[in-house]
C-alpha positions as a Markdown table, in Angstrom:
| # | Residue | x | y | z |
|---|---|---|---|---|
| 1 | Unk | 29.4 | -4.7 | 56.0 |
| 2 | Unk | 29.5 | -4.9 | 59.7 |
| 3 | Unk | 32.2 | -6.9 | 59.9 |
| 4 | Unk | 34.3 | -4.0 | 57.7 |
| 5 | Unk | 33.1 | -1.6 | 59.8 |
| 6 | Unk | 33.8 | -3.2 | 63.4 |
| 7 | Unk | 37.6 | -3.8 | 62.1 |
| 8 | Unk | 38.3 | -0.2 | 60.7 |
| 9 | Unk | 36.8 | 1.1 | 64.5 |
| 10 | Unk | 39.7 | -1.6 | 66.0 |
| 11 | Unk | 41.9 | 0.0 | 63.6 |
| 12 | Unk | 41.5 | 3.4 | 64.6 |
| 13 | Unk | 41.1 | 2.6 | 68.2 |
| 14 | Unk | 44.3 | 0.8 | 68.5 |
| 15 | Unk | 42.6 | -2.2 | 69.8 |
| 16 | Unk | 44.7 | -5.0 | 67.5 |
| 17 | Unk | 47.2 | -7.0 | 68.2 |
| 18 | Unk | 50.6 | -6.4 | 67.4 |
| 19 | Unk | 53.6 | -9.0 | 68.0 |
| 20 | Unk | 57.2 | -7.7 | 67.8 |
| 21 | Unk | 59.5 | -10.9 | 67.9 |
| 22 | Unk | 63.3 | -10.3 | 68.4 |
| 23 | Unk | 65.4 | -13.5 | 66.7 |
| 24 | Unk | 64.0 | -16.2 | 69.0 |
| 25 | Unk | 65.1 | -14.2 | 72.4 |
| 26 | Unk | 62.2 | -11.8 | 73.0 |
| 27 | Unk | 58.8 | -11.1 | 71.7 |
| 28 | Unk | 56.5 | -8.0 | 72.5 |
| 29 | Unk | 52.5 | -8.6 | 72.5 |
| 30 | Unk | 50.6 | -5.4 | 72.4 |
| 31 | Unk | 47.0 | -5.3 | 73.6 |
| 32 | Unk | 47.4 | -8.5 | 75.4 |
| 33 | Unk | 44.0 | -8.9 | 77.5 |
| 34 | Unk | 44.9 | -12.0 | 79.6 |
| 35 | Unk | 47.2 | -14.8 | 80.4 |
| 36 | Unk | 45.4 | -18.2 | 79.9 |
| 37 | Unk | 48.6 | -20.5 | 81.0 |
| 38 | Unk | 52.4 | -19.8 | 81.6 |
| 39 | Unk | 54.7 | -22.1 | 82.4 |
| 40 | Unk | 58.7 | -22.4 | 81.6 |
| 41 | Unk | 58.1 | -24.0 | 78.5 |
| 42 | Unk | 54.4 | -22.8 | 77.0 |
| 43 | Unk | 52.6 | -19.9 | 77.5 |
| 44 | Unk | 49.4 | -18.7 | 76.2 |
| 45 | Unk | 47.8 | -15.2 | 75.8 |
| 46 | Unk | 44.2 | -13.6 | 75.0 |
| 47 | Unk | 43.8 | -10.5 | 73.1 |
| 48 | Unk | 41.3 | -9.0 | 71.8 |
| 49 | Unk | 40.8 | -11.1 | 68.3 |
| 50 | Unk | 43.2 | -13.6 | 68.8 |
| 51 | Unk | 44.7 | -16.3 | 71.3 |
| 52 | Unk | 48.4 | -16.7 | 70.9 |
| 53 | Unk | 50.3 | -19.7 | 71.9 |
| 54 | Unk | 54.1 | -19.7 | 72.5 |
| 55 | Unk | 56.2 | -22.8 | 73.0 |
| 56 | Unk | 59.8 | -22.6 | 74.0 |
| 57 | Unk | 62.5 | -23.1 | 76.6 |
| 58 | Unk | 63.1 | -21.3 | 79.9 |
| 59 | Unk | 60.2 | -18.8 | 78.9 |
| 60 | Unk | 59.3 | -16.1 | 81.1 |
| 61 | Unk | 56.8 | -13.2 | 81.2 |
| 62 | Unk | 59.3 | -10.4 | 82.0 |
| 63 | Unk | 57.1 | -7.2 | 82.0 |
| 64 | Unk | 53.0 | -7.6 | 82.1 |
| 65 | Unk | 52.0 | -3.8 | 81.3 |
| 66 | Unk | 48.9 | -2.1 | 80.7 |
| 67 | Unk | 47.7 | -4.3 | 77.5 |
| 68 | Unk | 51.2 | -5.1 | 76.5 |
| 69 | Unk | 53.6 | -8.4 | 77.6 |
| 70 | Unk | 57.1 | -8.9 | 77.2 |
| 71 | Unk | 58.3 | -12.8 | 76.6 |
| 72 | Unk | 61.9 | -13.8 | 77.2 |
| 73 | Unk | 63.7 | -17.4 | 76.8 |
| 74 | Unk | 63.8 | -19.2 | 73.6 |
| 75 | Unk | 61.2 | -19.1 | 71.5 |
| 76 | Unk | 60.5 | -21.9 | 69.5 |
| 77 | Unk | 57.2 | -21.8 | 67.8 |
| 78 | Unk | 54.6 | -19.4 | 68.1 |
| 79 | Unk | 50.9 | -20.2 | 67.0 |
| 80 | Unk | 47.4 | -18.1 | 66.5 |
| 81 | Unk | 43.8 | -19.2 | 66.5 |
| 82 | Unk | 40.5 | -17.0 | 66.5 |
């Protein structure tokens, strides 16, 4: 019962992830929290229920705003744990 009721309160807050990926040239994480590890070729991200892992080629974090990142480069696998 808790659990139900602490997502519906992250749904109405706003507060989940949301990953908008554009063919493999662009993706758009939304309530991104932190950056754990970026380099040219992996990059992983913290949000608030997830940590996302990105693996690609000439990655690069092109806009880090308030709780949202843009990725550009080619994307070649992307990968979510709890």
């Amino acid at each position: 019962m808790l659990k139900n009721i602490y997502d519906k309160s992250r749904q109405l807050a706003y507060l989940n992830t949301a990953i908008h990926l554009n063919d493999d040239r662009f993706m758009i994480v939304e309530n991104c929290n932190k950056i754990l590890e970026y380099s040219d070729i992996y990059i992983s991200l913290k949000t608030g229920s997830l940590k996302i892992f990105v693996w690609g080629k000439d990655l690069k974090i092109d806009d880090f705003d308030t709780d949202c990142i843009r990725i550009n480069g080619s994307i070649q696998s992307v990968q979510f744990s709890r």
